[in-house]
N, C-alpha and C positions, 0 to 999 in steps of 0.2 A: 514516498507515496507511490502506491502502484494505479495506474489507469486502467480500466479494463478496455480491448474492443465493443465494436456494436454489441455484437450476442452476447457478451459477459457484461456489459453493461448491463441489460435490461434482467436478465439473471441477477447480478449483483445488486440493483435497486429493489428485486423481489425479499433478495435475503436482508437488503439492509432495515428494508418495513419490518420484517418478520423479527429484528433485531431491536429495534427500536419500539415496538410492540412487548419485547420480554423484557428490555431494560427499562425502566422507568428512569426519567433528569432530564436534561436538555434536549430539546428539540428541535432538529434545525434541520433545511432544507437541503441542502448540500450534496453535489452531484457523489454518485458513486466513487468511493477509491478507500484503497487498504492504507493506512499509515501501520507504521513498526511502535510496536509499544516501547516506552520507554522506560526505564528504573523497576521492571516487573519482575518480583523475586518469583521464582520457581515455582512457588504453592500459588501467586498469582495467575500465571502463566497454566499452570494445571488446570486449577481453575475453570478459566474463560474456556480452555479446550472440552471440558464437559458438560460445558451449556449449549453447547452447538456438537452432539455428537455424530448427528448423522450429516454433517456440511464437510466435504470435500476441499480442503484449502489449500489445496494444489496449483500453478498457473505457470505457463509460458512467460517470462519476461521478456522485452526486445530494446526498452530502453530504462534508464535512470534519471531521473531530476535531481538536481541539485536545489535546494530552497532554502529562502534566507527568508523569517520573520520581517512581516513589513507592518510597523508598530501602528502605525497610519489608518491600517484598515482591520488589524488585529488576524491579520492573516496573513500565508507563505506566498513571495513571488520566485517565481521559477527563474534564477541566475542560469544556468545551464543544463543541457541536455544530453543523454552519452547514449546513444545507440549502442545495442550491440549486433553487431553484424555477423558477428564468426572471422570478420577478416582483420587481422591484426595488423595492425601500420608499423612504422618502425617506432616510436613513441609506447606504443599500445604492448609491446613484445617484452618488454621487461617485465611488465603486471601480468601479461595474460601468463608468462613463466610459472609466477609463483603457485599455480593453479594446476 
């Protein structure tokens, strides 16, 4: 899940009305944020990218969630959180490597 800041928030709540208005199903209230789709073949993926062609889906990340399905509430709770800083620790220097 990516979070936006303030300004991409209120931006991203604009696009998500505008979204929610072309897609007809479920409706639900739910704060701003991008999830990664998942099991989406190619031509799915193609797709969703030409129903929004003039949206910009570009962004700065700065950190990552980790989320674990919490059955209870039928939604993700956030196990951990991974900054990225640019400064790699000695832990962090083997991954950032591979990059």
């Amino acid at each position: 899940m990516v979070l936006p800041d303030e300004d991409g928030d209120e931006r991203f709540k604009k696009l998500l009305q505008k979204v929610r208005a072309r897609i007809k199903g479920k409706n639900n209230n739910s704060s701003a944020h991008l999830s990664i789709g998942r099991e989406l073949t190619p031509e799915q993926i193609e797709n969703s990218q030409n129903l929004f062609p003039d949206v910009n889906f570009k962004f700065h990340c700065n950190q990552l969630a980790l989320r674990k399905r919490n059955g209870k509430v039928g939604q993700y709770d956030i196990v951990q959180t991974f900054l990225f800083s640019g400064v790699a620790t000695k832990e962090e220097s083997i991954q950032l490597s591979l990059f």
